[in-house]
Backbone as CSV, one residue per row, in Angstrom:
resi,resn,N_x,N_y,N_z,CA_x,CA_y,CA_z,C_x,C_y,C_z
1,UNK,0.841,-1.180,0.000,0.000,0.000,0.000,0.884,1.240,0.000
2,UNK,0.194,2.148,-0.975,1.673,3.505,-0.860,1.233,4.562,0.518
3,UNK,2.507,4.441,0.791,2.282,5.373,2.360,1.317,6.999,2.504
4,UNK,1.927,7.361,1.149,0.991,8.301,1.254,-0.799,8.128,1.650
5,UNK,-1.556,7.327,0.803,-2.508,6.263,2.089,-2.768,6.143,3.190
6,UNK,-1.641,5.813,3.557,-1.361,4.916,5.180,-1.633,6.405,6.030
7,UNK,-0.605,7.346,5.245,-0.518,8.809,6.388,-2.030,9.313,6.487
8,UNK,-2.598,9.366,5.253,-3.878,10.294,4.631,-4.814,9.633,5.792
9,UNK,-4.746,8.133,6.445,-5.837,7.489,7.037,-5.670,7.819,8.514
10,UNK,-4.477,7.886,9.244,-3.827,8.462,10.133,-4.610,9.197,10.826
11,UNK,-3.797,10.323,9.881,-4.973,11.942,10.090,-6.535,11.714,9.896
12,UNK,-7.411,11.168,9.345,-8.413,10.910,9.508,-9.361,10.485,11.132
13,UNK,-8.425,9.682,11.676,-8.860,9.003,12.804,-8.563,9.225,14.076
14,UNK,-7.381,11.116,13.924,-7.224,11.098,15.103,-8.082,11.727,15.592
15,UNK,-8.469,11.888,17.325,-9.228,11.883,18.309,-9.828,13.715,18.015
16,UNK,-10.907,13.661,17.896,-11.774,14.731,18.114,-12.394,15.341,19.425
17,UNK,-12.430,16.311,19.452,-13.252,16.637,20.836,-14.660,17.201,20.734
18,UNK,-15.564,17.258,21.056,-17.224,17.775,20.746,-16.806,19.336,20.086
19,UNK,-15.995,20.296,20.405,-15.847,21.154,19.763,-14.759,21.333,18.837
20,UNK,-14.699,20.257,17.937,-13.705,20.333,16.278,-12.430,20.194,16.476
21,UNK,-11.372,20.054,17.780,-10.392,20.349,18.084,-9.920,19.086,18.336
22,UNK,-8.428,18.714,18.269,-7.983,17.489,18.524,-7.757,17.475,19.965
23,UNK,-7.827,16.567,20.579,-7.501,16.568,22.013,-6.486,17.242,22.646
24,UNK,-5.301,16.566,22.518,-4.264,17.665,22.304,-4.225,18.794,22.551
25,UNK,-5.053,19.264,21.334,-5.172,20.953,21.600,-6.604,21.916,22.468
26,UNK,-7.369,20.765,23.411,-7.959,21.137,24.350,-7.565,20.640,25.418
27,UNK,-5.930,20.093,25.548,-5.889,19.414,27.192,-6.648,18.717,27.357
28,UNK,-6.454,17.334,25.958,-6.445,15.798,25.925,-6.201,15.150,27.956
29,UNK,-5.201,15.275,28.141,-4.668,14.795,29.657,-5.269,15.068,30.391
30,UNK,-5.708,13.912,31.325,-6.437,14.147,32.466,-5.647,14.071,33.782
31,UNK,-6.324,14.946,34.762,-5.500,15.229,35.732,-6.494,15.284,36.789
32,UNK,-6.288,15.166,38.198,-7.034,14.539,39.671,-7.230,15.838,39.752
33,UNK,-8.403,16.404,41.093,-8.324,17.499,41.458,-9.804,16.907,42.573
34,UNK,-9.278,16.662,44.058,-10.212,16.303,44.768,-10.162,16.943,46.166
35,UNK,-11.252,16.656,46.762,-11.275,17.058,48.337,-11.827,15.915,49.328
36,UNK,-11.157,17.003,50.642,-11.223,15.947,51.517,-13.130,15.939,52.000
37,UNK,-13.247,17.321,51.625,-14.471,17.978,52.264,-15.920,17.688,51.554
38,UNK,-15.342,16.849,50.516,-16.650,16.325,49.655,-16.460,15.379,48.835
39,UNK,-17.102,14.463,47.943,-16.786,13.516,47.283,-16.941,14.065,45.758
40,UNK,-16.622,13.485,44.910,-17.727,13.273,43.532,-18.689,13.539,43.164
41,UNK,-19.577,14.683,43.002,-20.848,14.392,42.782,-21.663,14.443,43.860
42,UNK,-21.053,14.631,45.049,-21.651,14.892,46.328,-22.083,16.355,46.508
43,UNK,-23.232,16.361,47.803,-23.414,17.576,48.317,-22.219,18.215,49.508
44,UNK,-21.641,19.556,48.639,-21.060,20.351,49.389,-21.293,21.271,50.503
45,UNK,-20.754,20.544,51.829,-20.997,21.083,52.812,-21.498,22.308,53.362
46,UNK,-22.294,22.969,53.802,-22.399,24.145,54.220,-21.254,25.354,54.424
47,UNK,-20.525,24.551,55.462,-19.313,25.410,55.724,-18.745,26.431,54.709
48,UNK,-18.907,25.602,53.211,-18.283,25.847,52.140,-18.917,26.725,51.227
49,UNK,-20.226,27.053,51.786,-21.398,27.959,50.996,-21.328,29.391,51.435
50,UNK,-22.500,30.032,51.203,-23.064,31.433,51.859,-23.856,31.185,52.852
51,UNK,-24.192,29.628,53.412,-24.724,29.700,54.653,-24.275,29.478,55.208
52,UNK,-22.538,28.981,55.426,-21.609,29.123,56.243,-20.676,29.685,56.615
53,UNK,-19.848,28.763,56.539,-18.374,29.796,56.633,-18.085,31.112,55.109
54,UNK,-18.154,30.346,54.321,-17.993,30.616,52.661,-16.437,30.605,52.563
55,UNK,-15.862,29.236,53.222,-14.423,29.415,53.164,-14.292,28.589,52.028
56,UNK,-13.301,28.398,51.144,-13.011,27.331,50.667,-12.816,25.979,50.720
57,UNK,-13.274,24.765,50.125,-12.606,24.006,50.953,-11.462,23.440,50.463
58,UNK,-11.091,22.613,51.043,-9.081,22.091,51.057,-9.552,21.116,49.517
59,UNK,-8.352,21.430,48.744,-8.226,20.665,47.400,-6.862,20.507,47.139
60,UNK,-6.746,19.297,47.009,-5.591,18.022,46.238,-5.703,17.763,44.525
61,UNK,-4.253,17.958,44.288,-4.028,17.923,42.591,-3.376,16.962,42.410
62,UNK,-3.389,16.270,41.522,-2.585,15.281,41.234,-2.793,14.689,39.544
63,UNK,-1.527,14.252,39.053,-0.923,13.686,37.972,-0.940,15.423,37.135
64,UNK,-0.419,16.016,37.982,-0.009,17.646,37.100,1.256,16.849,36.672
65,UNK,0.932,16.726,34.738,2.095,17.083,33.673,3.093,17.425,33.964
66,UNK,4.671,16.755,33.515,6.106,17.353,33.795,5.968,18.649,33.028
67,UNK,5.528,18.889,32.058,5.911,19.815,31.111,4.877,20.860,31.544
68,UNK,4.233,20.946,32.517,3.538,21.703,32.880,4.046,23.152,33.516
69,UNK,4.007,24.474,32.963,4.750,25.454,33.551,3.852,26.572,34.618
70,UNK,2.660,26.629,34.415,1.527,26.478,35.368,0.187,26.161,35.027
71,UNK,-0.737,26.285,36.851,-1.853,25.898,36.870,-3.188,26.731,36.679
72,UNK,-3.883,26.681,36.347,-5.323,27.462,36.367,-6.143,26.707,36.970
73,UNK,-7.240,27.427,38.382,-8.377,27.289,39.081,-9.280,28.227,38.552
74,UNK,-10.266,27.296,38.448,-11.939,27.624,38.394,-12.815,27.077,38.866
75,UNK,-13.418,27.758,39.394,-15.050,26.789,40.245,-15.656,28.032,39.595
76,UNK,-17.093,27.173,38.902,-18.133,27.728,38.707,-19.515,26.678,38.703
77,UNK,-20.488,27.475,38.169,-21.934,27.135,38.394,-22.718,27.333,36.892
78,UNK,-22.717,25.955,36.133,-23.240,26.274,34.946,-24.854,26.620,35.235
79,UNK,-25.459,26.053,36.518,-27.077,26.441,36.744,-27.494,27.122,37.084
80,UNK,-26.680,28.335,37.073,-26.936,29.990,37.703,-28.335,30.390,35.982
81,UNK,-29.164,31.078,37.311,-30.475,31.382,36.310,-29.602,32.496,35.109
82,UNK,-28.598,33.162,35.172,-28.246,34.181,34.178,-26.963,33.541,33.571
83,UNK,-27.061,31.944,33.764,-26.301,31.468,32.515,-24.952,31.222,33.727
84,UNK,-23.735,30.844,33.001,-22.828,29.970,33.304,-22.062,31.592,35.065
85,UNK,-21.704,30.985,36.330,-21.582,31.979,37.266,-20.220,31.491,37.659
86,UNK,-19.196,32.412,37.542,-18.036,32.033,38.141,-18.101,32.008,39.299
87,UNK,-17.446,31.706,40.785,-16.819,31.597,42.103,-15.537,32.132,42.136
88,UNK,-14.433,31.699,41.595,-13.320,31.770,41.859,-12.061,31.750,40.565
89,UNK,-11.343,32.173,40.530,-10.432,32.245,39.563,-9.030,32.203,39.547
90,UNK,-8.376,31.737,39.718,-6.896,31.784,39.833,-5.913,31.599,38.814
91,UNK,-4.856,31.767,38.475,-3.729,31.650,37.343,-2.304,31.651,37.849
92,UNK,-1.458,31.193,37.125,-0.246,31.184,37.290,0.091,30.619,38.900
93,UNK,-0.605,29.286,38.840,-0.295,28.710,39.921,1.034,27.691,39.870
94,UNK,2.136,27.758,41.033,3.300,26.954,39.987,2.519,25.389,40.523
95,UNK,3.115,24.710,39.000,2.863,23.902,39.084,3.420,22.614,39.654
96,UNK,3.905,22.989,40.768,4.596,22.346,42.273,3.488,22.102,42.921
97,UNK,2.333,22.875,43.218,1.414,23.388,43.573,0.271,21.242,43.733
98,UNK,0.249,20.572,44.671,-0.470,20.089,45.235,-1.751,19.730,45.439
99,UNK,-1.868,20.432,47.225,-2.659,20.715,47.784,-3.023,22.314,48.113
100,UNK,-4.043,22.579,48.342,-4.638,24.320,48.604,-5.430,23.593,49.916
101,UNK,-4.831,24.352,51.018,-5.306,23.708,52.189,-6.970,24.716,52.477
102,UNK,-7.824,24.270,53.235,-9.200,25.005,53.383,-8.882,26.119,53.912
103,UNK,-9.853,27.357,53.211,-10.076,28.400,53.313,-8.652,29.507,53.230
104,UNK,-8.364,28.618,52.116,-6.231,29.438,51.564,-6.702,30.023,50.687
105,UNK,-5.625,30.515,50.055,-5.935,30.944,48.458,-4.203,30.302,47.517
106,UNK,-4.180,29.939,46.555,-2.956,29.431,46.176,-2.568,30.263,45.587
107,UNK,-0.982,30.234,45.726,-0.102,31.667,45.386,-0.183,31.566,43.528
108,UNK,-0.122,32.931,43.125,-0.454,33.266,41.911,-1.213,34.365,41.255
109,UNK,-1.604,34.238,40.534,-2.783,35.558,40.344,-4.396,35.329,40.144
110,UNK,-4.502,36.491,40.852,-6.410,36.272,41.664,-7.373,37.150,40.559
111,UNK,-8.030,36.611,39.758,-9.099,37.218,38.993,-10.071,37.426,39.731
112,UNK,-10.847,38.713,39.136,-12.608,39.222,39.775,-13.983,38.086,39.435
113,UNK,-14.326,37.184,40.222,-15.501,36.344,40.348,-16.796,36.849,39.817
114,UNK,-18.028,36.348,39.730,-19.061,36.870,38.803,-19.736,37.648,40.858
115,UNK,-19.195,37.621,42.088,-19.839,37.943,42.980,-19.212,39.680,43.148
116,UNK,-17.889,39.627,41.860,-17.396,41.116,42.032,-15.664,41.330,43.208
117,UNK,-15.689,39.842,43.529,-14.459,39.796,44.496,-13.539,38.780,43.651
118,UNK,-12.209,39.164,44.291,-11.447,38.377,43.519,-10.570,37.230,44.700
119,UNK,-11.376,36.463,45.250,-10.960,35.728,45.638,-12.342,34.316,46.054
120,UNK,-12.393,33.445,46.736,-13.194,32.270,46.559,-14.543,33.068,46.622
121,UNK,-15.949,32.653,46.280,-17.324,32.684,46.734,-17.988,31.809,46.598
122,UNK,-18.499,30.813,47.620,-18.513,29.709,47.696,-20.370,29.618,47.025
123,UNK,-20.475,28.346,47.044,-22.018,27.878,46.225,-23.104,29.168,47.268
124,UNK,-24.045,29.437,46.188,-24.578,30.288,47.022,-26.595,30.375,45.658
125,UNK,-26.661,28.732,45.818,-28.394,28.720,44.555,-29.044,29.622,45.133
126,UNK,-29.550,30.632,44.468,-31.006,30.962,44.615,-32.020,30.430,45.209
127,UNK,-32.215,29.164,44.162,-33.302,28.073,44.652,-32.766,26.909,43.483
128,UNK,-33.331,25.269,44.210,-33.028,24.145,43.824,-31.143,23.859,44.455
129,UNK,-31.216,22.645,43.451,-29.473,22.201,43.448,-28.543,22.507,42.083
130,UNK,-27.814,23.404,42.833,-26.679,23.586,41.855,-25.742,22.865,41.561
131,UNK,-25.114,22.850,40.077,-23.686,21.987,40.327,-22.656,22.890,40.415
132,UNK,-21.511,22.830,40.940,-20.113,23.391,41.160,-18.930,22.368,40.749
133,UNK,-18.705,23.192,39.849,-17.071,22.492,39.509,-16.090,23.281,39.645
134,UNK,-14.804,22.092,40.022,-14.153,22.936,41.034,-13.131,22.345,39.769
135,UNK,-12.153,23.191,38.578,-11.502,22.448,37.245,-10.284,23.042,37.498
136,UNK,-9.289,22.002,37.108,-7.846,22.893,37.058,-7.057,22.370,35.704
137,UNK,-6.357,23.616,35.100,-6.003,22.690,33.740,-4.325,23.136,34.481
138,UNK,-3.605,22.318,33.319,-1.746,22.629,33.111,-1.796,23.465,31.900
139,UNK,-1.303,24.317,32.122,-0.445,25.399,30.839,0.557,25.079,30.474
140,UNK,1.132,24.908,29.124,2.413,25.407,28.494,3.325,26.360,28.952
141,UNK,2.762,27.672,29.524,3.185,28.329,29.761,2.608,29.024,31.276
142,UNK,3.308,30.152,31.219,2.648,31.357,32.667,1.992,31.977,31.454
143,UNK,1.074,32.347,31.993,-0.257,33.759,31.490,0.390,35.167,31.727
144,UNK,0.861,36.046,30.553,0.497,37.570,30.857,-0.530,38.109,30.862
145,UNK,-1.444,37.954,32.102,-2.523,38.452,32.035,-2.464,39.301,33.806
146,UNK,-2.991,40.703,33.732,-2.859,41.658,34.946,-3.750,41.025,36.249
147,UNK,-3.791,40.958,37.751,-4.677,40.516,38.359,-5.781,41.533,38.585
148,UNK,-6.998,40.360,39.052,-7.944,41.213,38.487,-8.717,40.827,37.312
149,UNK,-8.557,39.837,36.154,-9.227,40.037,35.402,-10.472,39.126,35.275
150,UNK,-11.060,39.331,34.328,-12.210,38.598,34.469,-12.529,36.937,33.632
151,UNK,-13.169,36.261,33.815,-13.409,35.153,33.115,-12.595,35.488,31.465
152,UNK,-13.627,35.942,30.904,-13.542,35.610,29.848,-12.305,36.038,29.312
153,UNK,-10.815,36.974,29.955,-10.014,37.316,29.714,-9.132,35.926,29.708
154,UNK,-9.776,35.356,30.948,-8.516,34.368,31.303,-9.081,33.180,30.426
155,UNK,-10.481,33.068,30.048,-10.420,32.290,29.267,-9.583,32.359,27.761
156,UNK,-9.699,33.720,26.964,-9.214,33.823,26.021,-7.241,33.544,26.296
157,UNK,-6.723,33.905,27.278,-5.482,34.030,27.673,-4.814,32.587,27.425
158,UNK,-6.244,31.492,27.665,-5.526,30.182,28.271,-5.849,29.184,26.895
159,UNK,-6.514,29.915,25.697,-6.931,28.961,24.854,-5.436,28.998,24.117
160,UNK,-5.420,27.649,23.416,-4.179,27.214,22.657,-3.146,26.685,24.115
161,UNK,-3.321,26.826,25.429,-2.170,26.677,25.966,-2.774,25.838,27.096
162,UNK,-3.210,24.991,27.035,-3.805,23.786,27.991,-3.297,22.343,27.442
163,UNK,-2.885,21.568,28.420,-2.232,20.444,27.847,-2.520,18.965,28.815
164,UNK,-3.499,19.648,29.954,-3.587,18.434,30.968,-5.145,19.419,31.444
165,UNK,-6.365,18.648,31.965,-7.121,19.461,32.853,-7.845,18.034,33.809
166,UNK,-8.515,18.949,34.689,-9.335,17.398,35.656,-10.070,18.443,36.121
167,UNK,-11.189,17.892,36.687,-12.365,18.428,37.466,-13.323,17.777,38.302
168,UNK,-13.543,18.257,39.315,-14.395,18.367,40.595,-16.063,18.943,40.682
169,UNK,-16.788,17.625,40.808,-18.359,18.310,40.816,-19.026,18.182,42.447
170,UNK,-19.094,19.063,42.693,-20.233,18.664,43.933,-21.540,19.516,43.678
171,UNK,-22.569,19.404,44.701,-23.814,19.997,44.437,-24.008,20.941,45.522
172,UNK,-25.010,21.713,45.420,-25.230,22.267,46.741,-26.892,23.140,46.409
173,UNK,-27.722,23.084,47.944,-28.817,23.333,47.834,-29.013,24.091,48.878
174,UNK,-29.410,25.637,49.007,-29.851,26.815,49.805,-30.939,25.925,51.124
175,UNK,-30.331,25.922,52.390,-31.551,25.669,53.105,-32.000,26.847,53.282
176,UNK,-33.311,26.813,53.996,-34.182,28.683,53.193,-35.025,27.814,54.918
């Protein structure tokens, strides 16, 4: 069979992601990102809300990429009634970077949350159960991006440069 063929079929079959992109180039690699303070898919403690403490809680990273030069944190709330609600934002976390013990903040740079602060704001539904994901990807690189900024900065900042990500769901429901 002439190779040219062989290559042409190659490229055909490598791995797609729901949005057109090869894995690869959405941070294919998966990576741990858990707590002690909740499970999987579990309901997140009070402590960790606006009816408690609203501290953070303690989160563990693991299988962060050698080639990884830093980390990005996000917790948000895709079931916020005005569409997708950030919590928290972080960048240029080195990627030495672990554990974030409860109610810390990990060294790096602190973006403005959809609550207007730039540091954690923990689950806080209206009404019903929300989900919260708590996602961290590996960068190629550090981000020049100023602290302070907002989602969609750091989103645009971080596209093309993700190479590992993992994520954390818990739920949480307003007692009223």
């Amino acid at each position: 069979m002439d190779s040219r063929i062989i290559v042409g079929l190659v490229a055909i079959v490598l791995p797609v992601s729901a949005h057109g992109q090869s894995s690869s180039a959405t941070g294919g690699k998966k990576m741990k990102i858990t707590s002690s303070g909740f499970q999987q898919g579990a309901n997140i403690p009070s402590k960790f809300s606006c009816d408690g403490a609203d501290t953070s809680p303690p989160l563990r990273i693991q299988e962060i990429p050698p080639a990884a030069k830093s980390l990005v944190l996000i917790v948000d709330d895709p079931d916020a009634p005005s569409g997708l609600f950030t919590h928290w934002i972080a960048w240029n976390i080195s990627p030495q970077t672990s554990t974030i013990p409860e109610g810390s903040v990990p060294k790096g740079m602190h973006g403005t949350n959809d609550f207007g602060k730039s540091d954690y704001g923990g689950p806080c539904p209206p009404s019903g159960t929300h989900r919260y994901f708590f996602k961290i990807f590996a960068l190629d690189q550090e981000l020049n991006l100023a602290g302070g900024a907002k989602r969609a900065q750091l989103d645009a900042a971080m596209k093309g440069h993700v190479i590992a990500q993992g994520e954390l769901m818990g739920r949480c429901s307003r007692s009223r």
